[in-house]
Every structure is written in structure tokens, then in C-alpha cells.
Backbone as CSV, one residue per row, in Angstrom:
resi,resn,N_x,N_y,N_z,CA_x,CA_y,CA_z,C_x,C_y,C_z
1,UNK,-84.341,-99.312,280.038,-85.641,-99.930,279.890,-86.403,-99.113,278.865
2,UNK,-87.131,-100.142,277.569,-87.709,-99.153,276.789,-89.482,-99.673,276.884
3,UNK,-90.413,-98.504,276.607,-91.550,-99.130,276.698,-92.312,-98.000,275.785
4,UNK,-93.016,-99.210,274.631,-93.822,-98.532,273.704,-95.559,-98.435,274.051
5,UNK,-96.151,-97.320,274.973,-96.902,-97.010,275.317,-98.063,-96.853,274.412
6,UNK,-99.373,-97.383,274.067,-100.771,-97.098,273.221,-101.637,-96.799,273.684
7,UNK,-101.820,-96.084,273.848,-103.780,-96.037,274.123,-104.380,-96.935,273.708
8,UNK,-105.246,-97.588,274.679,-106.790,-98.219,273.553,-107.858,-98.318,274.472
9,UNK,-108.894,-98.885,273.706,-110.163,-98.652,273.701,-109.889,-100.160,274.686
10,UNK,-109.196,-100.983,273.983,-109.106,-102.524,274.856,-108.107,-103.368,274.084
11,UNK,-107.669,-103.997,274.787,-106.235,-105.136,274.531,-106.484,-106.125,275.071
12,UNK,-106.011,-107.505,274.497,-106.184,-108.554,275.463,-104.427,-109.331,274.208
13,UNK,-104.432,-110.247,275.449,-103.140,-111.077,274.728,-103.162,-112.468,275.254
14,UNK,-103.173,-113.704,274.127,-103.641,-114.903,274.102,-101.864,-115.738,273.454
15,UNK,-102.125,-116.491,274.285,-100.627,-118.193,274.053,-101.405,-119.017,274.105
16,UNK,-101.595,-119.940,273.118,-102.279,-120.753,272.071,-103.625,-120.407,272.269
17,UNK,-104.052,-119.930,272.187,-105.279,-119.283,271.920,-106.253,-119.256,273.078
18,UNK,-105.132,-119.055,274.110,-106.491,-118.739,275.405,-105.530,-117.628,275.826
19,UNK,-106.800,-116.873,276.709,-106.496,-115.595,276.999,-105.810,-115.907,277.986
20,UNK,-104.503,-114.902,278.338,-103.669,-114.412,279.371,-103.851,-113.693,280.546
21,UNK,-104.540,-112.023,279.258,-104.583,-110.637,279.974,-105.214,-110.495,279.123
22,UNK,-106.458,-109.337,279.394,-107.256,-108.667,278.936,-107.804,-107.464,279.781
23,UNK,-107.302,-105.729,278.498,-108.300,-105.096,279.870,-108.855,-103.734,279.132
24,UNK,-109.583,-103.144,279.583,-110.626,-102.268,278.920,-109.715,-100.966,278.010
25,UNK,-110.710,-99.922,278.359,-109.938,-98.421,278.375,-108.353,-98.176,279.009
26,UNK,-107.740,-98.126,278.488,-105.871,-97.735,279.293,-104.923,-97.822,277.934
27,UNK,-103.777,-98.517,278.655,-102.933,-98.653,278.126,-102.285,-99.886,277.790
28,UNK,-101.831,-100.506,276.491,-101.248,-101.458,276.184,-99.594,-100.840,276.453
29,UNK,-98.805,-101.586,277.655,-97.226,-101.028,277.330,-96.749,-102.352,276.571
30,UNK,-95.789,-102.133,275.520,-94.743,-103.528,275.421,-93.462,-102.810,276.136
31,UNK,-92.729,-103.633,277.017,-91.708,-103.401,277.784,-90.489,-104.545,277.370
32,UNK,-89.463,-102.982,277.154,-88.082,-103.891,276.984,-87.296,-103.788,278.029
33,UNK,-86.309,-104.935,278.251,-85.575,-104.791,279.640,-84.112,-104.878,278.758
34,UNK,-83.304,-104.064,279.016,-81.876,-103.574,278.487,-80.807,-104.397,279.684
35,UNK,-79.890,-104.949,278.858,-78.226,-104.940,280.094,-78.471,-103.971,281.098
36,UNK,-77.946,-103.763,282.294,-77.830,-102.880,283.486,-78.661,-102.531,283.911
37,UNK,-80.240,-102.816,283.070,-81.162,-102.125,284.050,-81.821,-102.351,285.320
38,UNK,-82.023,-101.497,286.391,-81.902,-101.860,287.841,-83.888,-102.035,288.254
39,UNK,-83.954,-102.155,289.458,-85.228,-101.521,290.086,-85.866,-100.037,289.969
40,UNK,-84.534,-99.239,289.799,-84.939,-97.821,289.812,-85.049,-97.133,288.562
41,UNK,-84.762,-98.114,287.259,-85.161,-97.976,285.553,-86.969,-98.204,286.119
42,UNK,-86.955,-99.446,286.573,-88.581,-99.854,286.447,-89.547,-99.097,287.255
43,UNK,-89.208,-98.348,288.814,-89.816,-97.725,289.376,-90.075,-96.181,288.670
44,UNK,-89.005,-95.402,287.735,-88.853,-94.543,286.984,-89.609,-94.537,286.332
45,UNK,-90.308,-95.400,285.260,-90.826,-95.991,284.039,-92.355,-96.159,284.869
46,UNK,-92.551,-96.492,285.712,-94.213,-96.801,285.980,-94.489,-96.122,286.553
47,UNK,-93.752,-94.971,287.117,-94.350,-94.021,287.929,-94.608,-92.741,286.334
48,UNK,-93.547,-92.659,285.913,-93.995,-91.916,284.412,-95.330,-92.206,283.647
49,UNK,-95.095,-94.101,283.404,-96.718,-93.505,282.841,-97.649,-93.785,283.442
50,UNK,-97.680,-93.914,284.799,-98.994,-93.787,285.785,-99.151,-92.582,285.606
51,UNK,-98.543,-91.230,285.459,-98.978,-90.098,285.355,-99.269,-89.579,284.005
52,UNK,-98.624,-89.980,282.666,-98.808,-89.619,281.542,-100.332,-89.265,281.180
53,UNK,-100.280,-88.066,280.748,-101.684,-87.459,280.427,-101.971,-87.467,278.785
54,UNK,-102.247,-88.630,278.542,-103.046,-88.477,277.061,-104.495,-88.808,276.717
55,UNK,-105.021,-88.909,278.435,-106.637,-88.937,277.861,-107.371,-87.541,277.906
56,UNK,-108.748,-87.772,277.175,-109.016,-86.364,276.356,-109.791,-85.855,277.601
57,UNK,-109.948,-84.545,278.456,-110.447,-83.869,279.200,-111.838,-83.741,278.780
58,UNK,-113.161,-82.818,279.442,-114.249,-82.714,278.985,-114.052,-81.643,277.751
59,UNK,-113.125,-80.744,277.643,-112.507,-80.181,276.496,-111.891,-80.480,275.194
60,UNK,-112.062,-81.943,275.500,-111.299,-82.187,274.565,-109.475,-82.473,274.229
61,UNK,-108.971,-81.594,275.346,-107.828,-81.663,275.206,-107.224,-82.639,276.333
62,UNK,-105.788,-83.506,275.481,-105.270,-84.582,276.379,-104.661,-84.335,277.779
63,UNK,-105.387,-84.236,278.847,-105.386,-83.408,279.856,-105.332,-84.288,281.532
64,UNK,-106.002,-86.069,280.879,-106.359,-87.203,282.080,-105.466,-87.829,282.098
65,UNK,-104.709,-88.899,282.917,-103.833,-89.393,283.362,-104.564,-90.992,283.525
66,UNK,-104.109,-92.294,283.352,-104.573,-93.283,283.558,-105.618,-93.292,284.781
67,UNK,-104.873,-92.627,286.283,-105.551,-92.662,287.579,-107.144,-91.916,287.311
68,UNK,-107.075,-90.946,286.384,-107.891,-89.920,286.061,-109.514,-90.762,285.801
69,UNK,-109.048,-91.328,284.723,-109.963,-92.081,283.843,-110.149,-93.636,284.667
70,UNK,-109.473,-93.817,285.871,-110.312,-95.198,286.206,-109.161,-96.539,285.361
71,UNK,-108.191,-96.216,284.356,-108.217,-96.882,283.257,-107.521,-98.198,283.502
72,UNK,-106.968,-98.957,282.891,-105.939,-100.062,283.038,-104.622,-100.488,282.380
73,UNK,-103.808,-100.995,282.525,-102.938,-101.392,281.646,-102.135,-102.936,281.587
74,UNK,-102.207,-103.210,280.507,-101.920,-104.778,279.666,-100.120,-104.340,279.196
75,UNK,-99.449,-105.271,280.218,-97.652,-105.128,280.263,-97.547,-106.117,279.392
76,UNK,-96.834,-106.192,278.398,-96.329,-107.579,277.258,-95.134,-107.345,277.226
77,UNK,-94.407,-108.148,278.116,-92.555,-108.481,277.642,-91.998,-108.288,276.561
78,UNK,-91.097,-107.398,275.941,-90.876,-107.557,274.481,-89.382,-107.223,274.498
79,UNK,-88.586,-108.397,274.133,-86.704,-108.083,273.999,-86.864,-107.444,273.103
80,UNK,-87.839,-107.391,271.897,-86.885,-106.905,270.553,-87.219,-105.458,270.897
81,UNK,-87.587,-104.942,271.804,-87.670,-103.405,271.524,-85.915,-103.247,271.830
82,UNK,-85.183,-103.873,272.202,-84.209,-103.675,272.588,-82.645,-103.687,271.637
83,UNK,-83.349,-104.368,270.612,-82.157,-104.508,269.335,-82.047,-103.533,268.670
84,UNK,-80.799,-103.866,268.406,-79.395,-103.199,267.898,-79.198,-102.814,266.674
85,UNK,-79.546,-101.965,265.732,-79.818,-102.328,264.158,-78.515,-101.479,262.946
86,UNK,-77.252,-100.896,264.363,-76.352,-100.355,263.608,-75.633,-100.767,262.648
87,UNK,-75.407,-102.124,262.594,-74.318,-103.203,261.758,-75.687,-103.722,261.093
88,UNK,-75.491,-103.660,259.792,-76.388,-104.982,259.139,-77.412,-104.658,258.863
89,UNK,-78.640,-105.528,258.450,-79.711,-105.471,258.057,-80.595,-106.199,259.320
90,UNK,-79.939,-107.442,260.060,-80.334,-108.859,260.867,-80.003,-108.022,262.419
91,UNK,-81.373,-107.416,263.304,-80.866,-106.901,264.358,-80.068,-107.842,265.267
92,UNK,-79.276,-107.282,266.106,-78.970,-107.396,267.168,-79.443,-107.457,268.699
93,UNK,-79.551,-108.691,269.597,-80.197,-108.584,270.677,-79.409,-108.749,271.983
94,UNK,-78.141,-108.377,271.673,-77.212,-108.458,272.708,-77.528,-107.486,273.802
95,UNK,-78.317,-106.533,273.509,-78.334,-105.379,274.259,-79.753,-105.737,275.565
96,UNK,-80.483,-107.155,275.383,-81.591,-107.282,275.899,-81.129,-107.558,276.951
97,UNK,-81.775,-107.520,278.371,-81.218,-108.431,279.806,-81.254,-109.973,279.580
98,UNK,-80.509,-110.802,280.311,-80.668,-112.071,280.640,-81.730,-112.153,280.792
99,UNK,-82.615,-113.387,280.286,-83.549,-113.523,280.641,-84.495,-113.880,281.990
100,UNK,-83.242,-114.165,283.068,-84.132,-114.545,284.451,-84.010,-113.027,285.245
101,UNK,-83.332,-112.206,284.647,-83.186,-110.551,285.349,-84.282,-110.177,284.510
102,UNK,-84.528,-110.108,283.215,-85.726,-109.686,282.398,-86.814,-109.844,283.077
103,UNK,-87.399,-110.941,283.133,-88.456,-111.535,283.688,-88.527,-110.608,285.040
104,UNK,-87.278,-110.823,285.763,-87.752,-110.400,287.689,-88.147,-108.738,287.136
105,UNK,-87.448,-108.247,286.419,-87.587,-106.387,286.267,-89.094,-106.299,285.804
106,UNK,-89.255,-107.171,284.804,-90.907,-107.442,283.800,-91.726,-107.465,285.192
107,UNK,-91.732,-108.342,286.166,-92.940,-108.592,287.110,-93.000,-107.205,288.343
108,UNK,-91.280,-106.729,288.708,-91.298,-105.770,289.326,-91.928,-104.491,288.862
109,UNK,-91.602,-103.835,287.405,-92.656,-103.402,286.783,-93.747,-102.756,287.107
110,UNK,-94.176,-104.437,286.511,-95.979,-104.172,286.867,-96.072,-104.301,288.135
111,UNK,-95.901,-104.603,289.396,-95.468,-104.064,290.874,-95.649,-102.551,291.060
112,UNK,-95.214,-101.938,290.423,-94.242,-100.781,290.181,-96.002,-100.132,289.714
113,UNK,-96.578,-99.944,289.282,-97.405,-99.599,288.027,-98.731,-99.840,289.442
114,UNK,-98.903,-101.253,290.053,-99.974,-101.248,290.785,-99.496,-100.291,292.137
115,UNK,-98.076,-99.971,292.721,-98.056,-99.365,293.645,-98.186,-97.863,293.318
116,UNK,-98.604,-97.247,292.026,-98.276,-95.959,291.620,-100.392,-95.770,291.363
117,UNK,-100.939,-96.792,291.995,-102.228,-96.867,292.004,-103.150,-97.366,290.319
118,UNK,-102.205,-97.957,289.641,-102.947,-98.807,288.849,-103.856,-99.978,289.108
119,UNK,-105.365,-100.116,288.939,-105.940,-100.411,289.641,-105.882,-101.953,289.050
120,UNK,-106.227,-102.252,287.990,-105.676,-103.689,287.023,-104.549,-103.364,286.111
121,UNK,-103.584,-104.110,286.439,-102.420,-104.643,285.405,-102.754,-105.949,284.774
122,UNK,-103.056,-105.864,283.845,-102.877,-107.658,283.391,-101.843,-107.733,282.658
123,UNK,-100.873,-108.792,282.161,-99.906,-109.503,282.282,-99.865,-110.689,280.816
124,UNK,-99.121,-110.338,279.999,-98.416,-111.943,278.677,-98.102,-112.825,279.525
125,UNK,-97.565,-113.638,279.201,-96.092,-114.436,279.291,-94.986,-114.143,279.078
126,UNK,-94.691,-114.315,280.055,-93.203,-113.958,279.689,-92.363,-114.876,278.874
127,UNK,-91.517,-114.312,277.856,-90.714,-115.410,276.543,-91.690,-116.361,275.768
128,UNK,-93.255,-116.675,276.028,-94.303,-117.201,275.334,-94.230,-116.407,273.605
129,UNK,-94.795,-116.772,272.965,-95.181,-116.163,271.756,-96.610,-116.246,271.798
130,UNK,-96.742,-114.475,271.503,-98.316,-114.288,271.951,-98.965,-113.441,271.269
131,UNK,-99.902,-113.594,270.844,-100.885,-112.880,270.041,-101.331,-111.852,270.783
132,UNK,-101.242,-111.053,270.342,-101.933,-109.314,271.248,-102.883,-108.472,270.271
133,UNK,-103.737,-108.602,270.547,-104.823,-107.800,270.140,-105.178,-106.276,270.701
134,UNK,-104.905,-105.089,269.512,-105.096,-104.222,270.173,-106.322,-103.080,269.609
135,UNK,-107.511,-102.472,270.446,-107.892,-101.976,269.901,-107.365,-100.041,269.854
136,UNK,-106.472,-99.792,268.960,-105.714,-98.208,269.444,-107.144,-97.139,269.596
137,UNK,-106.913,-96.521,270.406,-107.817,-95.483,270.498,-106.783,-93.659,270.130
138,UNK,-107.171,-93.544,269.038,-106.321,-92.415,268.400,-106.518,-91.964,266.870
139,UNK,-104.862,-93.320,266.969,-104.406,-93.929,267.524,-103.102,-92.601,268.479
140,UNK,-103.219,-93.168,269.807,-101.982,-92.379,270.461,-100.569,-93.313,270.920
141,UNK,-99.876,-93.046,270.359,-98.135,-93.789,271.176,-97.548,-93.284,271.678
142,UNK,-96.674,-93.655,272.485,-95.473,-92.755,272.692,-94.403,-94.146,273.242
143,UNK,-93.227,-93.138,273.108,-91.983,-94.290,273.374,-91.256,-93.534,274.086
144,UNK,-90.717,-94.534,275.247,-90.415,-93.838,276.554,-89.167,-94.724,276.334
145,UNK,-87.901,-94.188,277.009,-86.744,-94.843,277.087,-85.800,-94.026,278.184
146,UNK,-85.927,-95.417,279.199,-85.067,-94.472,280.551,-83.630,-93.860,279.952
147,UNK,-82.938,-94.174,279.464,-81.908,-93.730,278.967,-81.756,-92.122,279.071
148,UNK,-83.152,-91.847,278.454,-83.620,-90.049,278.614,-83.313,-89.388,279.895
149,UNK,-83.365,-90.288,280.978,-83.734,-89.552,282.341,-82.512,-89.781,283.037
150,UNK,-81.491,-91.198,283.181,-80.412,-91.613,283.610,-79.080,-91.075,282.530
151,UNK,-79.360,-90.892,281.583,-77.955,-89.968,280.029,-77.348,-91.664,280.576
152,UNK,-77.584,-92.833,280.744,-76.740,-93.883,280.443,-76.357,-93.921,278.805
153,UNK,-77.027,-93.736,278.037,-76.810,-94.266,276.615,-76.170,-93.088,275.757
């Protein structure tokens, strides 16, 4: 499971032009769901960045944790974090889950994220094509990939 983590100020994400999800101060994740990945990729993954500390302390230094700050986070389904780009120029998406295991891991997830005390998750569509608006506050990223923690890959 890969998930490209942002800070922002606020995110919201719209399919044909009405809103989905929208949510303040937190985190925008886009989440990829890989072949083999189980319940315990997704429980791994939201308990990580329920704790990830990149908000700024009264010091200044990145020291707060989502729970810290009150904050929220906006989950957007995304296969292509998941392609393949060794052969060719034209990625590869063989490596993404089926899409009805995608989806169940995508909703378990954010499950995953509210039981680790996220107080709002809001939520894309899943397989929709969707406009995401983000405002980065930084800008800060990071890219998390269970692979790191399980040596599957």
C-alpha cells in the first residue's frame, strides 16, 4: 500500500463539479492499493500517519501529530501511485489491486484512520475522476510505502 501524504491548510475533492469531501487544517492522503495487500498493510498505514509529526510546535519545530492539532484528513483513491515504470515510457498498472479488493482496503483505511482517533475523514470516489483541490501548507510531503515495514518488495 502506497500513500502520498500533504499537509494543507485545506483540500476538498469534487466529481462533476459538486463537492465529495472537503476538510480544513490536516492532511490530504492519495492512497494506492497494491496486489496482496491485506487489512494489516491498511491498519499499518493509518496508524503511521495518525501519528506522523509534521505540524509546527509553539517552537516552531515539526513536533504535532494530526491528533495534536485537532486536524483532519481527505483519503483520494489513487491506482496510479501504483505503476510500474521499469519497461517503457507507458506505465504499467498491473501491480494495482482488483478493483472490488481496492475499494474494500480504500474504505477499511479510512476505518482504520477514524479508529486511530481521526476525528473527520472525508472521502473521493472511488474509480470517479475527480478534481482535488489542494491548499499545501509548506509545502510538506512525504511518501509512505508499506513495503518499508513488511521487506515484501
Amino acid at each position: 500500500m502506497r500513500a502520498v501524504i500533504q499537509r494543507v491548510k485545506n483540500s476538498s475533492v469534487s466529481v462533476d463539479g459538486e463537492i465529495k469531501g472537503k476538510i480544513g487544517k490536516g492532511f490530504n492522503v492519495l492512497l494506492g492499493v497494491m496486489n496482496g495487500d491485506t487489512d494489516a498493510e491498511a491498519e499499518l498505514l493509518a496508524s503511521k500517519i495518525s501519528k506522523l509529526r509534521v505540524f509546527e510546535d509553539e517552537n516552531g519545530k515539526m513536533n504535532k501529530g494530526i491528533l495534536d492539532i485537532g486536524g483532519e484528513i481527505l483519503v483520494i483513491s489513487q491506482f496510479t501511485l501504483c505503476a510500474d515504470i521499469k519497461k517503457g515510457n507507458r506505465p504499467s498498472f498491473t501491480d494495482s489491486a482488483a478493483p472490488d479488493e481496492a475499494d474494500r482496503l480504500y474504505r477499511y483505511f479510512c476505518e482504520c484512520l477514524k479508529e486511530n482517533g481521526v476525528s473527520k475523514v472525508g472521502t473521493g470516489v472511488f474509480a470517479a475522476e475527480m478534481l482535488v483541490e489542494i491548499s499545501n501548507d509548506g509545502p510538506v510531503t512525504i511518501v509512505m510505502d508499506t513495503d518499508i515495514w513488511n521487506k515484501r518488495g
